[in-house]
C-alpha positions as a Markdown table, in Angstrom:
| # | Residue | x | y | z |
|---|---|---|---|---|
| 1 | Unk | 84.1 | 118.7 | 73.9 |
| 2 | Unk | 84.4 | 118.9 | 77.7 |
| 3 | Unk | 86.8 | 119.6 | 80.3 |
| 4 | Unk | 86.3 | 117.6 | 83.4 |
| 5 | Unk | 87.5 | 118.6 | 86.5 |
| 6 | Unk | 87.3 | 116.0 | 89.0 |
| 7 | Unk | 88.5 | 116.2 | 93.2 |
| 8 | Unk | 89.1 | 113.6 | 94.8 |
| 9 | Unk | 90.3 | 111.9 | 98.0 |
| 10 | Unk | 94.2 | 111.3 | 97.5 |
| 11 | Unk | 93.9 | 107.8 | 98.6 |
| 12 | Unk | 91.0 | 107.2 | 96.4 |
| 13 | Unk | 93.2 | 107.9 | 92.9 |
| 14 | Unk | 94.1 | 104.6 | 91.9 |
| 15 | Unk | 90.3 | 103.2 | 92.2 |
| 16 | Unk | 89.2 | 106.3 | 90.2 |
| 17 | Unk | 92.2 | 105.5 | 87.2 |
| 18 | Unk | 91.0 | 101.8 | 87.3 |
| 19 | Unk | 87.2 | 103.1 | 86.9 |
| 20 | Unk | 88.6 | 104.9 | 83.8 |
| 21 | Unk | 90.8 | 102.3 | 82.6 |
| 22 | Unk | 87.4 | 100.3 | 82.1 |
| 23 | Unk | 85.1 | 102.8 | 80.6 |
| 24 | Unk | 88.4 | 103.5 | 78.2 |
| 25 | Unk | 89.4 | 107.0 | 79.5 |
| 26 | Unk | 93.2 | 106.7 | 79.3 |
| 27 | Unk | 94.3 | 109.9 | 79.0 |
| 28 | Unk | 94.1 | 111.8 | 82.5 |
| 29 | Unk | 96.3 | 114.7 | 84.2 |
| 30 | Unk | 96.5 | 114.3 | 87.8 |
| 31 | Unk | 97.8 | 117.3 | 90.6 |
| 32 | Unk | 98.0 | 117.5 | 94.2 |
| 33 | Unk | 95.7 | 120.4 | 95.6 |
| 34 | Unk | 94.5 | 121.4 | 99.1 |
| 35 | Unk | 91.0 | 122.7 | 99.5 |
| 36 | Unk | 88.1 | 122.9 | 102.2 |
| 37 | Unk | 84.5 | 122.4 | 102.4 |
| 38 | Unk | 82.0 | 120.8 | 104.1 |
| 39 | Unk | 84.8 | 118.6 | 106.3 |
| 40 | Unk | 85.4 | 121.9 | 107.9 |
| 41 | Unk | 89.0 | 120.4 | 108.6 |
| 42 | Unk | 90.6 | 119.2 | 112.4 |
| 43 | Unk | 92.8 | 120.3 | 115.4 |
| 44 | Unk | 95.8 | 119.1 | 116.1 |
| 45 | Unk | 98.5 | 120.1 | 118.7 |
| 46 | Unk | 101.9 | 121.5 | 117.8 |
| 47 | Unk | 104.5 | 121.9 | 120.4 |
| 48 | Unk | 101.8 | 122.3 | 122.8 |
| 49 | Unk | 99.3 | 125.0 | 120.7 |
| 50 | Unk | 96.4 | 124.0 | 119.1 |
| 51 | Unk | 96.2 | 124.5 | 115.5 |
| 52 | Unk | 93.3 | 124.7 | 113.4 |
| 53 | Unk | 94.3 | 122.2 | 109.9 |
| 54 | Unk | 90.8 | 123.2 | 107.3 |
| 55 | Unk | 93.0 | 122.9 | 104.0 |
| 56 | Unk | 92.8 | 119.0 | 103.7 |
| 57 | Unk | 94.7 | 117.0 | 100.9 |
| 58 | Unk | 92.6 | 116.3 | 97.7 |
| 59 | Unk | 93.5 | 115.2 | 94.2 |
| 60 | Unk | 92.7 | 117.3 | 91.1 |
| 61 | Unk | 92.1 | 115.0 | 88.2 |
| 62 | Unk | 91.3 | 117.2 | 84.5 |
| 63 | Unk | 90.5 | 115.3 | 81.6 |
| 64 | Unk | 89.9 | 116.3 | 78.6 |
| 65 | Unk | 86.8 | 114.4 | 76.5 |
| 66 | Unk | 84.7 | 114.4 | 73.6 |
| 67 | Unk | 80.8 | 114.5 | 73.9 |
| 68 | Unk | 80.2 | 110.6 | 73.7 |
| 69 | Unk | 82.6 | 110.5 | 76.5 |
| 70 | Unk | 81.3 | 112.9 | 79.0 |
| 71 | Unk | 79.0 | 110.7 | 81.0 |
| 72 | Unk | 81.6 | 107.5 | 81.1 |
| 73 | Unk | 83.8 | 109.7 | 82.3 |
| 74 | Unk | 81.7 | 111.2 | 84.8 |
| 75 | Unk | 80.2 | 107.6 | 86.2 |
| 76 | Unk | 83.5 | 106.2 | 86.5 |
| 77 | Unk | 85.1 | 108.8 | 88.8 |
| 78 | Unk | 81.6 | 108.8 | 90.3 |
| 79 | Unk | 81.9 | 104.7 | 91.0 |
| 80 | Unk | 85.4 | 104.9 | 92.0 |
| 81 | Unk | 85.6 | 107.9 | 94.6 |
| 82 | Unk | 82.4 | 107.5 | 96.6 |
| 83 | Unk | 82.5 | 106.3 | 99.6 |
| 84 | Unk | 79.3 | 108.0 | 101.0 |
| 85 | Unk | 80.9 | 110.3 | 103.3 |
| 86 | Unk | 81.5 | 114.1 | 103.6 |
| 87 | Unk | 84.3 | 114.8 | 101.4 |
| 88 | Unk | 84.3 | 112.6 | 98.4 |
| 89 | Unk | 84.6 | 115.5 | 96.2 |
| 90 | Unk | 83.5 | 117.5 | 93.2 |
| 91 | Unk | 83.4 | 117.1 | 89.0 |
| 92 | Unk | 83.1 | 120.2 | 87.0 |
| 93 | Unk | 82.2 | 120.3 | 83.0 |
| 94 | Unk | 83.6 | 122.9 | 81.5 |
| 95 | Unk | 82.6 | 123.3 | 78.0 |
| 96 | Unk | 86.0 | 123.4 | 76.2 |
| 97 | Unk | 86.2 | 125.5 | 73.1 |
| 98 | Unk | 89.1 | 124.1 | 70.8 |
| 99 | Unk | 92.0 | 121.7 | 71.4 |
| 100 | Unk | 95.5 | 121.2 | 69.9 |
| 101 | Unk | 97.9 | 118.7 | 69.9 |
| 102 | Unk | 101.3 | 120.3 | 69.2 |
| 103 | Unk | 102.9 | 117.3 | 67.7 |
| 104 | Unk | 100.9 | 117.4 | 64.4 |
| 105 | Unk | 98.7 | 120.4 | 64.9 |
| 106 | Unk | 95.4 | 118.4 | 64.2 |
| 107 | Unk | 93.0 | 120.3 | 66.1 |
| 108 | Unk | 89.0 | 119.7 | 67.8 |
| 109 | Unk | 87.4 | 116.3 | 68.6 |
| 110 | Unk | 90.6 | 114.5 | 66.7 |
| 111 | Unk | 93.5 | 116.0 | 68.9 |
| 112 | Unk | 91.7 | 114.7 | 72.2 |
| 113 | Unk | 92.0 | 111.1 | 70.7 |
């Protein structure tokens, strides 16, 4: 089992959850998040004094996925947030060492569905 950690482009989330929604990942938690990196962020003027902006929006997408669905997972966040540009984002595996689901206490590959 793996934990995928995906950021993203905010305006590049629904493409990403319709990439899923083909290779049949439907089970995704989404959060807003504000990073920096290569973008190196903007100025912009406020009330006449220029401010430096280098914590741009991004999307943090986790998901949580058995072993047979960690590269369909990866190449569909992969096909729906690149745009080739600076920015596009990061995935993360993280190997994930027991899951629960507190409804019915099954536990490992079963509670991730």
């Amino acid at each position: 089992m793996k934990l995928i950690i995906a950021y993203i482009q905010p305006h590049m989330l629904n493409d990403v959850k319709q990439e899923l929604y083909k290779a049949e990942v439907y089970k995704i938690s989404v959060t807003n998040a504000m990073g920096c990196g290569q973008q190196m962020g903007y100025h912009e003027s406020y009330r006449g004094v220029d401010i430096e902006v280098n914590l741009l929006k991004k999307v943090r997408i986790e998901i949580g996925v058995n072993d047979n669905f960690v590269k369909p997972t990866v190449d569909a966040i992969i096909k729906g947030a690149r745009t080739g540009e600076i920015g596009d984002g990061k995935i993360f595996l993280i190997p994930l060492e027991e899951c629960i689901r507190i409804r019915t206490g099954e536990t490992g590959s079963v509670a991730i569905g």
